[in-house]
N, C-alpha and C positions, 0 to 999 in steps of 0.2 A: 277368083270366080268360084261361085258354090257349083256343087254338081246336086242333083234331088236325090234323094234315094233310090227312087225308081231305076234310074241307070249305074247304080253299084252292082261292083260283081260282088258275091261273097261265097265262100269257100267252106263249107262244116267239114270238118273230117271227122269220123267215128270209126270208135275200136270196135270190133269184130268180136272181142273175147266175152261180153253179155250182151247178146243183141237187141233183146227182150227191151232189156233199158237202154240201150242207142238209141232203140226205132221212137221209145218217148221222147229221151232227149232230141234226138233228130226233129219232131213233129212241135217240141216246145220251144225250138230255136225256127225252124221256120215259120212256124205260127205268128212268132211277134216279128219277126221279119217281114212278115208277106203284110200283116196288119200295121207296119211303120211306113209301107210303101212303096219297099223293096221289089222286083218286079217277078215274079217263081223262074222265068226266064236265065235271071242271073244268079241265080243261087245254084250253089254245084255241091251235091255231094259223093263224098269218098269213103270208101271204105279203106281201113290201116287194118293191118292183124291184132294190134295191142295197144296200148296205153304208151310204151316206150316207142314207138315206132313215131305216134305221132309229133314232136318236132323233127325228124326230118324228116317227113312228106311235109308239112308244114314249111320248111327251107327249101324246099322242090317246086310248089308250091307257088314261095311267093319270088322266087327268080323267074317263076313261067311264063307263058302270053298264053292267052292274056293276063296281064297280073290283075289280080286283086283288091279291092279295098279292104277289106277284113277276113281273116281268116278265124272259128269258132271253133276249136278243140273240145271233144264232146268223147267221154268215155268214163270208165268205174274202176277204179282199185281199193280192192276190199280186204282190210286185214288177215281177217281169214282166212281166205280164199289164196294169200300169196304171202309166202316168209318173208319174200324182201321187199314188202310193200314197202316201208318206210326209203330206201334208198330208192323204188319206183316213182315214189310221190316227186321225193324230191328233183329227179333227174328230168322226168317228164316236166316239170315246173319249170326247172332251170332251164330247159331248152324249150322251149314255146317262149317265153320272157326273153332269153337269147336271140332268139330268131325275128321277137319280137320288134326287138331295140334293132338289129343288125339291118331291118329291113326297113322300118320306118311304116311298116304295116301290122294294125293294131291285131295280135293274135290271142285272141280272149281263151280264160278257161273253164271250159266246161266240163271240166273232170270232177266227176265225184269221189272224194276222198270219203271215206266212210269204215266203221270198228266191223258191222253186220252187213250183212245182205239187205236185211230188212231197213236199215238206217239206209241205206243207198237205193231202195227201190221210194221209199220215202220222200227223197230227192228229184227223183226221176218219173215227176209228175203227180207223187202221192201228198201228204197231208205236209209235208214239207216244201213246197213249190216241186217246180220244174229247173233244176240246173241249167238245163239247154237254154232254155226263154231265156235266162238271170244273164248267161253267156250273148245271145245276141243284145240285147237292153245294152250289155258293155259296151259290143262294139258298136253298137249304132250311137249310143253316146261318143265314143271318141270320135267317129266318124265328123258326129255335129258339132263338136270342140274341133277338130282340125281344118272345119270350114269357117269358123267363127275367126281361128291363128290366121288363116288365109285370108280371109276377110280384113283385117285388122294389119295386116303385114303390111 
C-alpha cells in the first residue's frame, strides 16, 4: 500500500558550524519538500553542532517515534576552514550510508564538500544549485521507488 507524501515525516538535520549556509540549505530542502506535497507539519528540523555529529543524531533519529520516512543530512566541510577535512568527509559519508543501510531509512546527503568557502556558498543556493533541494529530490525519489518495490512485492 502506497502512503502520499503528504503524510511522510521527514527529518533535515543541520550542522550548526555555518549557519548562514544551513539556513539555505535548510530553505532548499524544504522548499522542494513542501512543493512535492510533503505536508510543513511533518518535516522536523534539528539542529547537530557539526558535520561529524550528524550520523549519530541521524541513528537517534531513525530508532525514534515517531520514526521517519527519510532523514536529509545538510551541512559544509570546507577544506580550508578544517585540516582533517578529508578524514571529515569521509566518516560523516560512511556513517549517514551506515545508518542508512542499518535502518532501511533512506538518509540522503546533503553535505557540501567543497576546496573554498566560495565553491560552498555556491552550492548552497548560488549559481551552483541548492545542495539541500538535490538532497530532498533524493529522498523523495527513494521514497517513490520504495512504494513502487511495495507495490510490486
Amino acid at each position: 500500500m502506497t502512503t502520499t507524501l503528504a503524510s511522510r515525516r521527514v527529518v533535515i538535520l543541520a550542522s550548526t558550524f555555518h549557519p548562514g549556509m544551513a539556513q539555505r540549505l535548510i530553505r532548499g530542502a524544504t522548499g522542494r519538500l513542501r512543493r512535492s506535497g510533503v505536508a510543513p507539519s511533518r518535516i522536523r528540523v534539528l539542529w547537530v553542532p557539526g558535520a561529524f555529529e550528524l550520523p549519530v543524531v541521524a541513528a537517534r533519529v531513525a530508532r525514534g517515534r515517531p520514526r521517519p520516512q527519510a532523514i536529509i543530512a545538510l551541512g559544509a566541510l570546507i577544506r580550508g576552514e578544517t585540516p582533517q577535512y578529508d578524514v571529515l568527509a569521509h566518516a560523516v559519508a560512511q556513517g549517514l550510508a551506515q545508518v542508512s543501510v542499518m535502518t532501511g531509512i533512506p538518509v540522503t546527503f546533503g553535505v557540501i564538500v567543497a576546496q573554498t568557502l566560495a565553491q560552498a556558498k555556491a552550492r548552497a543556493g548560488g549559481a551552483m544549485g541548492n545542495r539541500g533541494e538535490e538532497a530532498a529530490s533524493a529522498a523523495l525519489a527513494v521514497l517513490r521507488l520504495f512504494d513502487r518495490l511495495d507495490h510490486h512485492a
